[in-house]
VOBA-63569 format. One record per residue (C-alpha): x, y, z; residue in three letters. Coordinates in steps of 0.5 Angstrom, whole numbers, plus 2048, in hexadecimal, padded with zeros to 3 digits. Layout:
N
XYZALA/...
***
This chain:
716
800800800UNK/8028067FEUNK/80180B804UNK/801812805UNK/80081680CUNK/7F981880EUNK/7F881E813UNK/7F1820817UNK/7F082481DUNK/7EB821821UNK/7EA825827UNK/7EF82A827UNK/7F5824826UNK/7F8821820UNK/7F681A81EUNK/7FB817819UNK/7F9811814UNK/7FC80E80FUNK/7F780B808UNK/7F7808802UNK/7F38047FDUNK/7ED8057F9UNK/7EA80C7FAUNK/7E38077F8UNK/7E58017FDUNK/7E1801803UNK/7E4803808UNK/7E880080EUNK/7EC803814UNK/7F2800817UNK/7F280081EUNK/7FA7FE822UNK/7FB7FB829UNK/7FF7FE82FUNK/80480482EUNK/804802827UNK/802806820UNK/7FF80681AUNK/807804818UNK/8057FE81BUNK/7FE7FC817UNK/8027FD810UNK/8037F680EUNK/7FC7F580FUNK/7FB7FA80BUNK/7FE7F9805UNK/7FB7F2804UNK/7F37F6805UNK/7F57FC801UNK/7F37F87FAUNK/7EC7F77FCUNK/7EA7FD802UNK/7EC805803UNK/7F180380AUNK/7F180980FUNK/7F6807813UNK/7F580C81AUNK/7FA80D81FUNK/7F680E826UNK/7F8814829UNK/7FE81482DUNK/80180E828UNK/80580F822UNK/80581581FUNK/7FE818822UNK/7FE81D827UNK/7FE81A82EUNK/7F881D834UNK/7FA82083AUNK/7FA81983DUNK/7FA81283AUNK/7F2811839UNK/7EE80A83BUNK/7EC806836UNK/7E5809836UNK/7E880F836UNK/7EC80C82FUNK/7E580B82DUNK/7E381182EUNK/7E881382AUNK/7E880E824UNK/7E180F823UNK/7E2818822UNK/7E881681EUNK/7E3812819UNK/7DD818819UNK/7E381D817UNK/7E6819811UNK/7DF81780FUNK/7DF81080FUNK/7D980D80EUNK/7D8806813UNK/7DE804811UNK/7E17FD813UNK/7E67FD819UNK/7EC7F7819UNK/7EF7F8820UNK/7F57F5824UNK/7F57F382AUNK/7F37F882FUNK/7F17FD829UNK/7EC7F7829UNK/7EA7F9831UNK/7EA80182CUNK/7E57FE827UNK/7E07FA82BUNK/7E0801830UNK/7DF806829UNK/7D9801828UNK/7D580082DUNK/7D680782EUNK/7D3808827UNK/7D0803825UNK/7CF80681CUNK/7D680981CUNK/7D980381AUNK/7D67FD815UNK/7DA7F8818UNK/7E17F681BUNK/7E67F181BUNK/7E97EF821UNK/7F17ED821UNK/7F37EA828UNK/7EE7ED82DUNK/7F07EF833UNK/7F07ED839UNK/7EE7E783DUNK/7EF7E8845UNK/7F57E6846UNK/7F97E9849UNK/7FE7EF846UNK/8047E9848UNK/8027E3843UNK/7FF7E983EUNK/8077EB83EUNK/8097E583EUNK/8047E2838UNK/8067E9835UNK/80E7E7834UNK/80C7E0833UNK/8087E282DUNK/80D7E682BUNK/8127E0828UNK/80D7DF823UNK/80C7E6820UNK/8117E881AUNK/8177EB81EUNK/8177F181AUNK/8107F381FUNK/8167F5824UNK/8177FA821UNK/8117FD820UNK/80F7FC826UNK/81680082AUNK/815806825UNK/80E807826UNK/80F80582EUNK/81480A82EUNK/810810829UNK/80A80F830UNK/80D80E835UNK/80D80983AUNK/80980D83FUNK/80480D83AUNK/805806838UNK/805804840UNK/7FF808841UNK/7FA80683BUNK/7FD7FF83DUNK/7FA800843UNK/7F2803840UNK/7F27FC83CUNK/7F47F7841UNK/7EE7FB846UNK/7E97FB840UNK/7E47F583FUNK/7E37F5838UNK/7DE7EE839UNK/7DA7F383CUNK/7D87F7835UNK/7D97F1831UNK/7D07F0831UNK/7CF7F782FUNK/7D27F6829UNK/7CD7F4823UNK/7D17F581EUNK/7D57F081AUNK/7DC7ED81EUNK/7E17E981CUNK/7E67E7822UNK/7EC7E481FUNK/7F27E0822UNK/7F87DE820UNK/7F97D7822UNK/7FF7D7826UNK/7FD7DE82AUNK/7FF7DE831UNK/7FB7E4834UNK/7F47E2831UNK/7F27DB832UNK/7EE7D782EUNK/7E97D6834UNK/7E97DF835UNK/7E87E082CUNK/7E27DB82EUNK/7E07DF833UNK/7E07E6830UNK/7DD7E3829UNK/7D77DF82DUNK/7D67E5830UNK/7D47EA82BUNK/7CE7E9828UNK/7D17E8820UNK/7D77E5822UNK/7DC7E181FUNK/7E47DE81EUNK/7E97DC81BUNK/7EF7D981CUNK/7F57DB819UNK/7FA7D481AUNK/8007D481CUNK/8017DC81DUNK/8017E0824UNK/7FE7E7826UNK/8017ED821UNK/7FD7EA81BUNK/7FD7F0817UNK/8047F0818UNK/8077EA818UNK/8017E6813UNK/7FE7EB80FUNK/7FC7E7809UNK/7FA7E180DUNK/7F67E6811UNK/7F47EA80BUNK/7F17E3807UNK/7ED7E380EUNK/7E97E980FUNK/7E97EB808UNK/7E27E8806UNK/7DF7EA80DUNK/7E17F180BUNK/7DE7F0805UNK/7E47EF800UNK/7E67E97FBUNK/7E77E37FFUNK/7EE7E07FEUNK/7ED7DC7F9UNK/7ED7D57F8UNK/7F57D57F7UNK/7F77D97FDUNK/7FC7D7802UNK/7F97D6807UNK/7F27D2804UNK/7F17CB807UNK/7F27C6803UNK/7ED7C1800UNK/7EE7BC804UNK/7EF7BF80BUNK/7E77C380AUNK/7E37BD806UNK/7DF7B880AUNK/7E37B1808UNK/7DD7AC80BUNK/7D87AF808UNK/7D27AF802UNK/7D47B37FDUNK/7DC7B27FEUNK/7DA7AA7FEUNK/7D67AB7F7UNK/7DB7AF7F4UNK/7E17AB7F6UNK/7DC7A47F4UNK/7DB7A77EDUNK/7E27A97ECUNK/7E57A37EEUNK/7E179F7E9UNK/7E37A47E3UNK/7E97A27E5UNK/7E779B7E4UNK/7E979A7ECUNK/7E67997F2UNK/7E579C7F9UNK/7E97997FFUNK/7E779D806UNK/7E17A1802UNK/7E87A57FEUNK/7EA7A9805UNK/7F17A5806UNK/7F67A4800UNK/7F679E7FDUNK/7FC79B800UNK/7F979D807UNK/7F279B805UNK/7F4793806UNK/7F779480DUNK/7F179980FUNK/7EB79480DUNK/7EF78F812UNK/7F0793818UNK/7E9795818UNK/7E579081AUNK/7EA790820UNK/7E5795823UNK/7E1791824UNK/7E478C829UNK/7E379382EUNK/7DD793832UNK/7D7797830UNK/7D779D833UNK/7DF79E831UNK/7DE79C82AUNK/7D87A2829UNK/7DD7A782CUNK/7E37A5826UNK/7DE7A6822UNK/7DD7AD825UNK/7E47AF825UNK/7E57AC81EUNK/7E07B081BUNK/7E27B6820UNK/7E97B581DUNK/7E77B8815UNK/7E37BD818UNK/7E77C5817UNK/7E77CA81CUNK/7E17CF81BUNK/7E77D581CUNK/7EA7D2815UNK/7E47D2811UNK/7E67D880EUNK/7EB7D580AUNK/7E67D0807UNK/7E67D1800UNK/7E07CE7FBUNK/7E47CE7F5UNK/7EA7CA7F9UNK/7E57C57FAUNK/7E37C67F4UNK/7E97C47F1UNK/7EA7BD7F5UNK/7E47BB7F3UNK/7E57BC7EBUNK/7EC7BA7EDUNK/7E97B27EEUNK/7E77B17E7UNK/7EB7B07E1UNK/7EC7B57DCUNK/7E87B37D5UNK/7E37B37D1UNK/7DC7B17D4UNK/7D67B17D1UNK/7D27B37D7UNK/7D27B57DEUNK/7CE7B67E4UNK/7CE7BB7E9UNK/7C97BC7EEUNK/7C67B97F4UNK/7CA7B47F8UNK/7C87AD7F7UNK/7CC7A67F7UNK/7C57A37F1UNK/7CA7A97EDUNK/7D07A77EFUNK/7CE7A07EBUNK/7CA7A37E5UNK/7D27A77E4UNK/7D67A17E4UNK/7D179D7DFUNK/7D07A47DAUNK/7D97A47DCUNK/7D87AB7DDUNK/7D97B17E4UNK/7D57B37E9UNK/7D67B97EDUNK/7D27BA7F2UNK/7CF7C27F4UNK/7D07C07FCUNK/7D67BE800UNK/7D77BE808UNK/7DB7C280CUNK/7DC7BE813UNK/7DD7C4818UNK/7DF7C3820UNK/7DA7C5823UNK/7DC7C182BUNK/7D87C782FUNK/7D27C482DUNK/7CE7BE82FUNK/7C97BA82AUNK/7C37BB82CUNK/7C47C382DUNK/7C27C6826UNK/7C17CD829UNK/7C97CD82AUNK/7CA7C9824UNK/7C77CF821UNK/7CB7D5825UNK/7D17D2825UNK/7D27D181DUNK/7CF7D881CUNK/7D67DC81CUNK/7DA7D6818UNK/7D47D4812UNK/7D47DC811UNK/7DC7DE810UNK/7DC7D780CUNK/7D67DA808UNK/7DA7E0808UNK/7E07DD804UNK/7DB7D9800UNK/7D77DD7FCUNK/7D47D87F6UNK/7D27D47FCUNK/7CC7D2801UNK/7CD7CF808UNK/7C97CA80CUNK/7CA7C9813UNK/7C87C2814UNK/7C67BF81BUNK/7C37B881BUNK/7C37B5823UNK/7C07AF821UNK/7C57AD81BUNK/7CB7B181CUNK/7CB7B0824UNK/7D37AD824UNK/7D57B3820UNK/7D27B8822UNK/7D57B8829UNK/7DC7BA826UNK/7D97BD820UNK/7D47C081CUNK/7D27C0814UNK/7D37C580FUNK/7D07C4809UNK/7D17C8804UNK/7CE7C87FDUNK/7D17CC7F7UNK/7CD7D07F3UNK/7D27D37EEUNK/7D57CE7EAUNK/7DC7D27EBUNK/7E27D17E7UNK/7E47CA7E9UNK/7DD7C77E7UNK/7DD7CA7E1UNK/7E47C97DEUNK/7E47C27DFUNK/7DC7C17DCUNK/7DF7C57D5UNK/7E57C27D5UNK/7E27BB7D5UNK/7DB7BC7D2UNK/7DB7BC7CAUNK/7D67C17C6UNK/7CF7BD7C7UNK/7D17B87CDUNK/7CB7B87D3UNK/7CB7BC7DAUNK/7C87B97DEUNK/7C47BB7E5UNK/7C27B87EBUNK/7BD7BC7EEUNK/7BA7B97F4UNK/7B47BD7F6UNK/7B57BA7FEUNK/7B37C1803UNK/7B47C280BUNK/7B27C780FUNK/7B87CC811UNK/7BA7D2815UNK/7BC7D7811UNK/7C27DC813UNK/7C47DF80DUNK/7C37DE804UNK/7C67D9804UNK/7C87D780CUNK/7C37D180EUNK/7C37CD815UNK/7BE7C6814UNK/7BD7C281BUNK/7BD7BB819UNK/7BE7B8812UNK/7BB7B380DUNK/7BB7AC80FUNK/7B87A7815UNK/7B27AC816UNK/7AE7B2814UNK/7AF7B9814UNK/7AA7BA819UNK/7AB7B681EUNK/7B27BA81FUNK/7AF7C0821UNK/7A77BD825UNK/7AB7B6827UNK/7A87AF829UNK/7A87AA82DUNK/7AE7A7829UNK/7B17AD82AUNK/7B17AD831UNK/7B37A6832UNK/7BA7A782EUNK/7BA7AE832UNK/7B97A9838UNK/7BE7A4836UNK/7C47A9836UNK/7C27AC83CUNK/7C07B283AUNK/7BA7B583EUNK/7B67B983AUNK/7B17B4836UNK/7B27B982FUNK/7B77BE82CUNK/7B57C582CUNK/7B77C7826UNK/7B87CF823UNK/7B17D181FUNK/7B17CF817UNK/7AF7D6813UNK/7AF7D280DUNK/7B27CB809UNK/7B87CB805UNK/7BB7C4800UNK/7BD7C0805UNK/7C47C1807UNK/7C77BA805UNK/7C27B87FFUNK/7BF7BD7FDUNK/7C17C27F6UNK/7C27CA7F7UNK/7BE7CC7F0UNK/7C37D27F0UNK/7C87CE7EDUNK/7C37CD7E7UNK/7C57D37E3UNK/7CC7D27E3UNK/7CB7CB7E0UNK/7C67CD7DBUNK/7CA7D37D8UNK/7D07CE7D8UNK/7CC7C97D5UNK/7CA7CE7CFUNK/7D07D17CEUNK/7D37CA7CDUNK/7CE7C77CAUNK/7CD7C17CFUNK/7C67BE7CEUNK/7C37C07D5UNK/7BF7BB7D9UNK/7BC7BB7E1UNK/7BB7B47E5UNK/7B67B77EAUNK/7B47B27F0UNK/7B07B47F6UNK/7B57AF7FCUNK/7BC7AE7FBUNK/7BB7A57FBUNK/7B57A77F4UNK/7BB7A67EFUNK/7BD79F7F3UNK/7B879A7F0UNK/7B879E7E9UNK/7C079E7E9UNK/7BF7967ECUNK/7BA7957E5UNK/7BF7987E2UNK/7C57937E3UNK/7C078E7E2UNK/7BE7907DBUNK/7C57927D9UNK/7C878B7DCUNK/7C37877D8UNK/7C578A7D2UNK/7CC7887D2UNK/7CA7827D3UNK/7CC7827DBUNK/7C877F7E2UNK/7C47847E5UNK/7C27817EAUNK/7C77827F1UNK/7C57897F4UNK/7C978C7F8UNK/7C57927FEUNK/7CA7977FFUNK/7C979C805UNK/7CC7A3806UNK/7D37A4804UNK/7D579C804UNK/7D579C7FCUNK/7DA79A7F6UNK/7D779B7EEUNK/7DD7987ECUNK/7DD7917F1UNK/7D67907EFUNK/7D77917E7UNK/7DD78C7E8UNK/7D97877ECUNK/7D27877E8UNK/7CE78A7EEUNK/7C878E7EDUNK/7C97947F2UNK/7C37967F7UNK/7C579D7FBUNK/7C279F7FFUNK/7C47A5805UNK/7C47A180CUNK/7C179B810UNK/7BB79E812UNK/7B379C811UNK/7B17A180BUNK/7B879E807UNK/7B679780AUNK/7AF798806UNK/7B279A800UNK/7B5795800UNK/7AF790801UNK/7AB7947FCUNK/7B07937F6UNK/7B078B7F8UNK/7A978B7F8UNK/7A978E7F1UNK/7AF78B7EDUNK/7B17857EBUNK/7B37807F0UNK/7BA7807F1UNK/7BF7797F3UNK/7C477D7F7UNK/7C47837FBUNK/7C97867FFUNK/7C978C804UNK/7CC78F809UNK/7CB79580DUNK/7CE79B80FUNK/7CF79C817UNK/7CD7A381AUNK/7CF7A0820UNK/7C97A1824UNK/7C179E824UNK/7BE7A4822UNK/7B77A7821UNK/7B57A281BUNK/7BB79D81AUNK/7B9797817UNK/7BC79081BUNK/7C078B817UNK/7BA786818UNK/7B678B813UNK/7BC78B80EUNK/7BD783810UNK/7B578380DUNK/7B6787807UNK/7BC782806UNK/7B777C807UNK/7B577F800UNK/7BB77C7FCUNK/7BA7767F6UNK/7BF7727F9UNK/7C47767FEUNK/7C377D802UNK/7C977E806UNK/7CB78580AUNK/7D2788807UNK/7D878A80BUNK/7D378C811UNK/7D1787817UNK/7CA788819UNK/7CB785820UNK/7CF78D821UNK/7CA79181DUNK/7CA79881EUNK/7D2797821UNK/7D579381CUNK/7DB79881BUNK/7DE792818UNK/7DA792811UNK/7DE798810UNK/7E479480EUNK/7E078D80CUNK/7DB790807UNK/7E0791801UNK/7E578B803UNK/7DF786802UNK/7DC78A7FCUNK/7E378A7FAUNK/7E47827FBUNK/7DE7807F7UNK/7E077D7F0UNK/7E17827EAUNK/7DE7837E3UNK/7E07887DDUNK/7DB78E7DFUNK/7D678E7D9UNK/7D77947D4UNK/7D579A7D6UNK/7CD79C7D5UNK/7CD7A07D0UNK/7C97A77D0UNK/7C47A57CBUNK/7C379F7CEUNK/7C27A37D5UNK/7BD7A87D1UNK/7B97A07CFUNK/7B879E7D6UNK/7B67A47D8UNK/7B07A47D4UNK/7AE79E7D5UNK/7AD7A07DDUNK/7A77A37E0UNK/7A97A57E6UNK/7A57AB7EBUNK/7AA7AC7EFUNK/7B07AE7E9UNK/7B07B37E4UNK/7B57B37DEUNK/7B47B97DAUNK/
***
């Protein structure tokens, strides 16, 4: 930044700032910290001059500016800041502030409440301890500032004075800025760096749990002169929250793919399945571990459960809690990064279709058949979340707030839905909570790899499943849903049932319902159902392409199981191959390609609950009797509201010509067979293989479709 010297008199005292950047740009002011000047605050200044007019102010008494008569208090600061802003004119301009120009900051703002549009505090100060250990921390963070900060400090010490230094210390460490914190009602990010020794992690959570709209990031592995020490890090942090470009999916300080996306979950198991089988392999460890590791993983698995029951729920607490990203990082998670990965699956060549859309495993098939690739809208972003328990929905909701905010401020193409499901998701939900979140522009990495792969008249295909749920609604694109698709309605999570109240009693909670936040609307349903903003984006993209554009619509994620299973049925015939041996998928417990090498026709459906066992009961009933069926059950862990028992399974089984056998799964453990996790592909893997069928082709695809009449499925 090049910046030049601004000089204002502001009762009767000559206040110096230094400015730069657009004269156009919104308007940010730079508060420092103790003794120290706008000199202080440059760094970071350089880094926001590009996107924001920064007026880097120097309080009086420090740096250039003329000093009072005595060293003010922090109130008396604020007094000062907020005179400094009417005299040069600023209009609510943004506050970035640093240490005790944070106490400088919350004062101005609870003392008037529209000067300022929001603020960014950078290590606010102080938490009670004593002058001592505040020192002392002080020193010991200060090995982790750049060594040229010494310097700046020394001179600016020396410009003041240590008696106005010593005495404005003293005004900090007797104001309690905790007390100012609720009358601000304007937006505030409170930012850490990681390796902060005078804030905390539990004081920055006190101070952003106390403002009305809070909310943090952590910068890691940094220490408490951010502005000074870390200003790009700093910078790609706060810039979307003071209404600057994100940082951009390259930036250095984005995290990686694999350290934000959800390893054990729908969409990445359908999208890892699908590109597995274009690969022409399978999927070992549901594709979360390399494949060398995958082996030894699959083996060590089923050692849990040797453990005792109660043990073996809480590894698989911790093991979900393990991928779970802290929510001060969340700021940092960037959708074109997942996007990337995701693309990054598949091989680069030509197709003559692909599927994007709904999540669903029926899809996941029907791509391996056509040999196309399926991305699906939604993916999961599994965030720590330990403070709150299961069956606390309100706190669910307040705590994930600040962190789905600041995501969605780095994240502008997207929507997020905060998912809190007790029943199903009881195991995980103690160390973590679910982020959904849905993209509804196709972004540079969807596209690029759909044009580079997808000939002039190829087809795009999208899945759009029309399943709703009631929400929360906290912003356009921000939804919280208490509870989720599967064992029971939407209803019965919000008014409760006798069932209810017995899995309530069963796990020792006393309350015999959940007390839920007040729905004001639905939304698509957070893990199945599809956004119709991104609609647009393909519908563009398909005509300035030249795609043939074709929507499967299905009311429920299982609608396309017993179409996609007829499917395989009709196409294996006309290879001239068996298609009498089924294998019931459940969840995310799949593998296209498996399935096509050992002749199985595929069932999914989403999990081992009553409605998915009766949808499997009504395809039975209405298809061809089958010689061999297969299944296996995904393991939620816990006998939740609507889990069907292995000896409903057992029955279905029952309905087997000749052999109805579970696969990888010991129904004896149903729900806590953790072990299927490993056996599942080992036992499928073990089967005998055959050469996969050549590929359907999209004509034959457009030929079955038209011999169906199905009401719960539209293809237009």
């Amino acid at each position: 930044m090049s910046a030049r010297s601004s000089w204002t008199r502001v009762d009767g005292r000559r206040v110096h700032a230094r400015v730069g950047g657009p004269d156009d740009a919104p308007v940010v002011v730079l508060l420092h910290g103790l003794g120290v000047s706008s000199r202080y605050m440059l760094p970071l200044a350089r880094e926001l001059a590009p996107h924001f007019r920064v007026h880097a102010v120097d309080l009086p008494g420090f740096g250039r500016s003329e000093p009072s008569s005595e060293p003010l208090d922090v109130p008396g600061l604020a007094d000062a800041l907020l005179a400094w802003i009417d005299a040069v004119g600023l209009d609510a301009p943004a506050l970035v502030a640093n240490s005790i120009g944070c106490q400088v900051a919350v004062s101005a703002m609870a003392r008037a409440r529209g000067a300022v549009s929001r603020a960014v505090l950078v290590g606010p100060t102080f938490d009670g301890r004593g002058v001592a250990r505040q020192v002392g921390s002080l020193l010991l963070t200060g090995l982790r500032e750049r060594p040229a900060l010494a310097a700046v400090i020394a001179r600016d010490y020396a410009a003041c004075g240590l008696r106005r230094v010593a005495r404005t210390a003293r005004h900090a460490f007797a104001h309690r800025i905790e007390e100012d914190l609720p009358a601000i009602t304007r937006p505030v990010l409170v930012v850490r760096g990681g390796r902060d020794r005078v804030v905390p992690q539990g004081w920055a959570e006190e101070v952003t749990a106390a403002l009305p709209d809070g909310r943090l990031a952590v910068v890691p592995g940094q220490g408490h002169a951010l502005n000074f020490s870390a200003p790009g890090p700093l910078s790609a942090a706060i810039r979307p929250f003071l209404g600057g470009p994100p940082p951009g999916p390259d930036a250095p300080t984005t995290r990686p793919a694999t350290a934000s996306i959800a390893q054990f979950d729908s969409a990445t198991a359908f999208l890892r399945g699908t590109a597995a089988a274009l690969h022409g392999r399978d999927l070992p460890a549901l594709g979360a571990f390399s494949r060398p590791l995958a082996p030894l993983v699959e083996r060590v698995v089923p050692a849990v459960n040797l453990l005792p029951e109660r043990l073996r729920e809480q590894v698989y607490r911790v093991g979900s809690g393990s991928e779970a990203a802290p929510p001060g990082e969340l700021h940092a998670v960037n959708a074109e990064v997942l996007a990337r990965w995701m693309v990054g699956q598949y091989p680069r060549r030509e197709f003559p279709a692909a599927i994007v859309g709904s999540s669903n495993g029926a899809l996941a098939h029907l791509a391996a058949a056509v040999g196309i690739p399926y991305l699906p809208q939604t993916f999961l972003l599994p965030v720590a979340q330990p403070q709150v328990a299961p069956d606390d929905p309100r706190h669910g909701l307040a705590a994930g707030t600040g962190p789905g905010r600041m995501l969605l401020d780095a994240n502008p193409d997207v929507a997020l839905h905060h998912m809190h499901d007790p029943n199903q998701d009881r195991l995980s939900l103690a160390r973590m909570t679910y982020f959904r979140i849905k993209r509804r522009r196709l972004g540079p990495a969807f596209t690029d790899f759909l044009t580079e792969t997808l000939p002039r008249g190829a087809t795009l295909l999208v899945a759009d499943c029309r399943l709703r749920w009631p929400v929360t609604r906290l912003g356009d694109r921000h939804v919280f849903q208490f509870g989720a698709w599967g064992g029971m309605p939407a209803e019965e999570f919000r008014t409760g049932s006798p069932r209810v109240a017995d899995y309530l009693r069963r796990y020792g909670v006393d309350r015999r319902s959940w007390d839920p936040p007040p729905v004001d609307g639905d939304a698509p349903e957070a893990e199945w159902g599809f956004d119709p903003a991104l609609s647009d984006d393909l519908s563009e993209l398909a005509r300035e392409r030249g795609w043939r554009l074709r929507r499967v619509t299905f009311d429920e994620p299982a609608a396309l199981s017993p179409l996609v299973a007829e499917l395989y049925r009709w196409w294996y015939r006309r290879r001239g191959r068996p298609e009498d041996r089924l294998l019931v998928e459940s969840f995310v417990l799949l593998d296209p390609h498996l399935v096509l090498a050992t002749g199985l026709v595929p069932y999914w459906s989403e999990f081992a609950v009553e409605p998915s066992a009766d949808a499997l009961e009504k395809y039975l009933d209405g298809t061809r009797p089958y010689a061999e069926i297969l299944l296996t059950l995904f393991q939620h862990g816990t006998e939740g509201v609507g889990v069907a028992p292995a000896d409903r399974w057992r029955e279905l089984l029952g309905r087997a010509g000749t052999r109805g056998a579970f696969l990888g799964v010991d129904p004896r453990l149903h729900p806590r067979d953790f072990g299927s996790f490993g056996r599942f592909h080992r036992q499928l893997a073990g089967m005998a293989r055959h050469t996969p069928p050549a590929p359907l082709t999209l004509d034959e695809l457009d030929q079955f479709v038209a011999g169906r009449r199905d009401e719960a499925i539209t293809w237009e």
